[in-house]
N, C-alpha and C positions, 0 to 999 in steps of 0.2 A: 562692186564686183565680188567682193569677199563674202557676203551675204546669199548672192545667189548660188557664189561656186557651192558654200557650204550647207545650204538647202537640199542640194545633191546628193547628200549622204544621209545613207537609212537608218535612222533613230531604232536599233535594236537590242540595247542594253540597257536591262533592267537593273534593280535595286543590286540583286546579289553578283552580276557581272560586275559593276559598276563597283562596288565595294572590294571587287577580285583584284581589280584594277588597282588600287589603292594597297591592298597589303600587298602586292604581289612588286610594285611598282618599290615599296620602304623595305620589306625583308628580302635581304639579298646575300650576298655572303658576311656583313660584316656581323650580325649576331652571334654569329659561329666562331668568332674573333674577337672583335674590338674589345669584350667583358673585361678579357684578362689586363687592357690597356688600362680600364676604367679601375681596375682591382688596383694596379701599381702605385697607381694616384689618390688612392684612400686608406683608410684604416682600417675601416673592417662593413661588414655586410650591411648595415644599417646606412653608412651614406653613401653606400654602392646603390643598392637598392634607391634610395632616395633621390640620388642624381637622374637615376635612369625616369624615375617618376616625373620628377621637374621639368627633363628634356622633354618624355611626351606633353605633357600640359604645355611647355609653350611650342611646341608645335602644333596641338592641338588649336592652339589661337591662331596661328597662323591658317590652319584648314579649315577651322568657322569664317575667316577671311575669303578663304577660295570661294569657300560655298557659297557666300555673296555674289561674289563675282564672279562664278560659274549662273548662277539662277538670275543673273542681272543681263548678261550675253553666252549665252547656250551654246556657241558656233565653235567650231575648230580653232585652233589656234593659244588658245589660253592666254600665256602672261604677252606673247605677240599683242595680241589684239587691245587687251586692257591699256598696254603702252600707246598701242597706235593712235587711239580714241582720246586719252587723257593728254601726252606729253607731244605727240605728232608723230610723224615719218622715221623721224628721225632716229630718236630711243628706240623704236621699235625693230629699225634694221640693225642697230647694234645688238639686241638681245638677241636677233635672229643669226644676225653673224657668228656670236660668238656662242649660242646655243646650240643652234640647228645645224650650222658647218662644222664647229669642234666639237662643243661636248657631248652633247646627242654621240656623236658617231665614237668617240674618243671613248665613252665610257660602254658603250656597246662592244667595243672593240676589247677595252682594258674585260668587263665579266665573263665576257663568251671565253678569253684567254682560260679565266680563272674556271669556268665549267669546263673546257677542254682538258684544264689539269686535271681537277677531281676527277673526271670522267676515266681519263686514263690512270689514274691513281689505282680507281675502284676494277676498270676491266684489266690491269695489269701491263697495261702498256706502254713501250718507250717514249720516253720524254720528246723529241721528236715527230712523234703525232699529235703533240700538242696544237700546232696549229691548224692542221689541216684539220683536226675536229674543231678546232673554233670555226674557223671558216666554212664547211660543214655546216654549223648550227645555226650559221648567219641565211647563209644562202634555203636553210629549212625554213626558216620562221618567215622570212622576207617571200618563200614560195606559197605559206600556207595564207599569212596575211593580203598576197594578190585576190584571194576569193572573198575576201571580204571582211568585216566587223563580227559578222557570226563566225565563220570557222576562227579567227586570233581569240575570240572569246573561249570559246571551245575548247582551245588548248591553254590559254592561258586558266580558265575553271580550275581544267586537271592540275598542273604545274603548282596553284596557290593551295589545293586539296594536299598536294605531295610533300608543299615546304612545311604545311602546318602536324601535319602527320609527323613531320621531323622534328618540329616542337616537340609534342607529344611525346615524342619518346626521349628526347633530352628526360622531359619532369619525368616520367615514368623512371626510368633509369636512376636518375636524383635521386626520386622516394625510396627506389628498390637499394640503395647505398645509404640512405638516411639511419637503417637498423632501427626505426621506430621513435628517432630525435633527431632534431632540427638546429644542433649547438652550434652546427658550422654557418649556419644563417647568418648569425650576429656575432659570432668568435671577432676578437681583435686581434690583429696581425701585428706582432712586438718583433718581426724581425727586420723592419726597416719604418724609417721614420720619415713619415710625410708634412714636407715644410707646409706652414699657413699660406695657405690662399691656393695649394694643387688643384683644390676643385674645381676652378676655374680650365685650369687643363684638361679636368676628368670630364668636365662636363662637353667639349669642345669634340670630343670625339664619338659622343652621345647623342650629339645633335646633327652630327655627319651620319648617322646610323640611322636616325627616323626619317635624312633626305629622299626624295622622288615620291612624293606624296602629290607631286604637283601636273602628274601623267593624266589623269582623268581630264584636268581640266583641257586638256590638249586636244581631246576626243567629245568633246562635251556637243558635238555637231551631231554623233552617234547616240546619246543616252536618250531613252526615251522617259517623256512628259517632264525634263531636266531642272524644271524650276523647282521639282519637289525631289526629285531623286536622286539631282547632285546633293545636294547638301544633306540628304541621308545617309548616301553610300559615303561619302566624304568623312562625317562624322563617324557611323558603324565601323567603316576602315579604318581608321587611325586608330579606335577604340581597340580596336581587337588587335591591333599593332602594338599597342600599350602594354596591354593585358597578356601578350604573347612576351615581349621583352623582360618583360618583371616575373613569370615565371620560367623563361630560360635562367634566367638570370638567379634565382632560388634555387633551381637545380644545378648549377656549378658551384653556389655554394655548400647546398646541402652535401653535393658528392665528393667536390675538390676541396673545399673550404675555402677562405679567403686566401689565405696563405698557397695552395696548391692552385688556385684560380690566379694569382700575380703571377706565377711562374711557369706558368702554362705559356707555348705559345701556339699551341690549337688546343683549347679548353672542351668543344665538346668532341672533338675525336680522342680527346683523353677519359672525357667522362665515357664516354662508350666502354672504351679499351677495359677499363675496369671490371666486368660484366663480361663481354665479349670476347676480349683479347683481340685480335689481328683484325678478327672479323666484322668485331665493333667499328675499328676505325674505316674497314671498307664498306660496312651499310651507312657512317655519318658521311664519307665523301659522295655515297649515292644520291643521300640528302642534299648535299649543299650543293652538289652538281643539278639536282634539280631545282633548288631555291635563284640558281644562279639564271639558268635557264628562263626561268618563268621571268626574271627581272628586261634577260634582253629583249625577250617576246614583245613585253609594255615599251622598255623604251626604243623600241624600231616603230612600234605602231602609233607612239604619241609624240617622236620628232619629227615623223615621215608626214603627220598632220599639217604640224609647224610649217613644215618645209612648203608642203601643198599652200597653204595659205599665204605662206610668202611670193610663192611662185603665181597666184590667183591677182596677188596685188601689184605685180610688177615688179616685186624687188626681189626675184630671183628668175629664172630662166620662163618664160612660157607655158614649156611643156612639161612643169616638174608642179606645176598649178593643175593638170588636166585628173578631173577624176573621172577614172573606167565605168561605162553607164552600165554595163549588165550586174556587176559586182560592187558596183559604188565604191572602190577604194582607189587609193590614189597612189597608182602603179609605179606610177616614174619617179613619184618622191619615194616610194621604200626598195625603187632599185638603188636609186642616189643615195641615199643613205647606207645601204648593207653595201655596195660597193667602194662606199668611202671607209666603210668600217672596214673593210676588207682589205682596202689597203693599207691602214694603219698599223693590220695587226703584223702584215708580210713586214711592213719598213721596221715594225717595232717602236713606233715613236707616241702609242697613243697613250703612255704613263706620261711624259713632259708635257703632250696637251692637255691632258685633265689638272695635271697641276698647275699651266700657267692659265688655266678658266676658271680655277676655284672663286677667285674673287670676282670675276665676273659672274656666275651663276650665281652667287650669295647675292651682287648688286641687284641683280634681274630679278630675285624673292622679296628685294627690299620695295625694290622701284615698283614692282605688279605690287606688295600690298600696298602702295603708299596712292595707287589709282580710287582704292578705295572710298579716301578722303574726296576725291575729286567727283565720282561719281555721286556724291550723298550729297554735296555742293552742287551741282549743275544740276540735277536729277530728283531736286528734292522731294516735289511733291508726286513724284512718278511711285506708282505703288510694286511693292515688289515682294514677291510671295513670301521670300525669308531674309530675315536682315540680321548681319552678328549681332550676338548678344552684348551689354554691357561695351555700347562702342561710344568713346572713341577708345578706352582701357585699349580693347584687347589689340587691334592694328598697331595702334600707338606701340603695346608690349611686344610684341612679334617684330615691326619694324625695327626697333632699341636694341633686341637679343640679335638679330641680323646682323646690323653695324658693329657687336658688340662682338660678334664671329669675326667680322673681317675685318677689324680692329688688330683683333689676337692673332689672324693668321698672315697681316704685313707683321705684325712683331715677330711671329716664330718664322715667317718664311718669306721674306723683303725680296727676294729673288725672283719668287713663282710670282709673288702679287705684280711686281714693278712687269712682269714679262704678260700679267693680265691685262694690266693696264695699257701696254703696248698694244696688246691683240686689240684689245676694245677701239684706242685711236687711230688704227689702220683702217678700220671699218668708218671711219669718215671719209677718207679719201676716196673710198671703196665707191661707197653711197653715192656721192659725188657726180663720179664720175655712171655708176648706172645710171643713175636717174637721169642727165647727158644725151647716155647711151638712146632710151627709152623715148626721149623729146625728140630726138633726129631721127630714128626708127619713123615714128606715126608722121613724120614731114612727106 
C-alpha cells in the first residue's frame, strides 16, 4: 500500500533543492548559539575549531549511510520505512510514535517559538506577540506546503539563500574586526581551566548542532532520478554545512576571541554589535529569524510525509494517509501536524516533549543506520547505484558515536531519558491495540 500511495507524489526536486533541504533542515538557530557552549568546554580555538571538524566528519558518516538507504528505497517515509522492511511493524510504529506525534510537532513548535522571538526582537515588538507570530508562521508554511513540493521548495530555496547570507556576514564582519591578524583564532584562554576529558561535553552539543540532516530522506518520494541525487544532494549538503560551521565559527573567534566567545551568550548578535551597534543586533536577529524559519518549513514538510506514510499503512488514521491528487501533497498530514504544533505551543509544553524524545530520536538514527547492515545481508547481490564508502567502518562509526550520545545524555539527564523510554513503551500498548482496532474494522 505504501509503494503505490507514494508513487503519487511528483518527483520535482532536483540536485540544488534537494541539497536546500539538507542545510536548511542542520542550520537552525543553534550556530548563532551553541559556539559559546562549545568555547566553555575548551582552551582555546584550535580544539574548538577541531571538535567542530570531528562532529561534521562523523556525521558526515552517518549521511554517506542515508545516501545508501535513500538510493536503496527512494519512497517517503525515511527511517519509518527502513524500520518497517528490516525489523517489522513494530519498531517502525515506535519510531513513528515517538517522531511523527512528539517530536516532529514538538520541535516545530519549540523553533517557530524561537523565530517568533527574533521576529519580534527585530520589528520591536511585545513579548506577548510571541506566539501568535509562531502560530502565524505554522499556519503559513502548512498553507504554502498544501500546493505542493514545488511551492515548499520555493520558499524553502529563499529561506536557505537568507540563512547562508547570515553566514556571510558573521565572516565578513570577523575579518572586518580581525585588523589584518588572526591571533584570536588560536589565543588560549588562561582565565578558567578546563578539566580532562570536557571534550567529550564540547563535543555533545556539536553534534546536537549538525542534527536534521535526516529531512530529505523523508521526502525522498519527491526527488527526482533519487538514486543519483540523493546521495549528492545528501553529501554537497552536509558539505557546505561543514564548511559553513567552521567558518562561523573563525569569525567569533577572530572577532570575540576565545575568551570573549566563552562569555558570550548570544555570540553573533555580539559580534554584530561591535560594528553595528543596536542595529547589528537587529539585522543578526533578522538572520536567525530567518534561519529559524527555513528550519520549520523542512520539518513540517518531511514529518507530515512520515505521518502520510504511516497513515497509507494503517498505523495511523486513514485519512492523514490520503495525498491531494491535483497538488500531490499530503493535506491532512500537514494540517495534523501544524495543528498539533499548534497546540503545543498555546499549552507551552513542547520544551519537556523534546526533551523527554531526545533519547528516542538518537535510538531511531541508531536503529535506521543499523538497517543498513540488514539490507547488504538480505540484498546482496541486488545492484545498487551508490553504496557507502569504506563499509562496514563508517555505519559501524556512526552507529558507536550514536549510543555514545545517548550513553552521555541518560548520564547528564536520567530524567528526560527514563521519561523517553516511557513514551517509547506506551507506544506498544498503543500498537496493540490499533492494529486490534484495524482487524475488527475490515471484519
Amino acid at each position: 500500500m505504501t509503494d503505490e500511495t507514494s508513487n503519487t507524489y511528483l518527483r520535482q526536486l532536483g540536485v540544488w533543492d534537494s541539497a536546500a533541504i539538507v542545510i536548511g533542515g542542520v542550520i537552525g538557530a543553534g550556530i548563532f548559539r551553541t559556539p559559546a557552549t562549545v568555547a566553555e568546554r575548551t582552551a582555546s580555538g584550535l580544539p574548538l575549531l577541531a571538535l567542530w571538524a570531528i562532529g561534521g566528519l562523523l556525521t558526515l558518516a552517518g549521511v554517506l549511510c542515508y545516501a545508501e538507504l535513500g538510493a536503496r528505497r527512494p519512497q517517503a517515509g525515511g527511517i519509518y520505512i527502513y524500520l518497517r522492511e528490516a525489523f517489522g511493524p513494530l519498531p517502525a510504529f515506535l519510531f513513528g510514535w515517538t517522531m511523527a506525534l512528539i517530536n516532529y510537532p514538538g520541535s516545530v513548535a519549540a523553533v517557530a517559538t524561537t523565530f517568533a522571538d527574533y521576529f519580534c526582537r527585530a520589528g520591536g515588538l511585545p513579548i506577548w506577540w510571541v506566539k501568535p507570530v509562531a502560530i502565524g508562521a505554522i499556519v503559513f508554511i502548512v498553507g504554502v506546503n498544501l500546493f505542493g513540493i514545488r511551492a515548499g521548495a520555493w520558499m524553502q530555496n529563499l529561506f536557505t539563500l537568507l540563512k547562508l547570507a547570515a553566514v556571510v556576514m558573521l565572516l565578513v564582519v570577523g575579518l572586518a574586526l580581525s585588523h589584518g591578524h588572526l591571533g584570536g583564532v588560536l589565543a588560549v584562554d588562561t582565565t578558567h581551566e578546563v578539566p580532562s576529558g570536557a571534550w567529550v561535553g564540547a563535543l555533545l552539543p556539536v553534534l546536537f548542532t549538525y542534527g536534521g540532516f535526516h529531512y530529505l530522506n523523508d521526502m525522498a518520494g519527491e526527488v527526482r532520478d533519487p538514486q543519483r541525487t540523493l546521495p549528492r544532494a545528501l553529501t554537497l549538503g552536509l558539505i557546505g554545512v561543514v564548511v559553513c560551521y567552521l567558518l562561523v565559527n573563525m569569525a567569533y573567534l577572530i572577532g570575540l576571541g576565545h575568551v570573549g566567545l566563552a562569555a558570550s551568550k548570544a555570540p553573533a548578535a555580539d559580534l554584530m554589535s561591535h560594528i553595528f551597534g543596536l542595529r547589528g543586533v537587529t539585522i543578526m536577529a533578522i538572520g536567525i529569524a530567518c534561519s529559524t524559519f527555513g528550519y520549520c518549513s523542512i520539518a513540517i514538510a518531511g514529518g507530515a510525509r512520515v505521518l502520510q506514510t504511516m497513515g497509507a499503512d494503517g498505523m495511523f488514521f486513514h485519512s492523514v494517509g490520503h495525498i491531494e491528487s491535483r497538488w500531490h501533497a499530503p493535506r491532512v498530514a500537514l494540517a495534523a501536524l501544524g495543528g498539533w504544533a499548534i497546540v503545543l505551543i498555546l499549552t507551552g509544553s513542547f520544551g519537556q516533549l523534546l526533551d523527554y524524545t531526545t533519547v528516542g530520536e538518537w535510538l531511531g538514527h541508531a536503529f535506521g543506520i543499523a538497517t543498513l547492515f540488514w539490507y547488504r545481508r538480505r540484498f546482496a547481490n541486488q545492484p545498487v547505484p551508490y553504496r557507502v564508502p569504506l563499509y562496514p567502518l563508517l555505519p559501524f562509526l556512526f552507529v558507536a558515536t550514536v549510543l555514545g550520545v545517548i550513553i552521555a545524555t541518560v548520564i547528564h539527564s536520567p530524567w528526560d531519558a527514563g521519561m523517553s523510554v516511557v513514551i517509547i513503551a506506551i507506544g506498544v500498548p498503543v500498537y496493540a491495540l490499533w492494529r486490534r482496532s484495524q482487524v475488527t474494522s475490515r471484519r
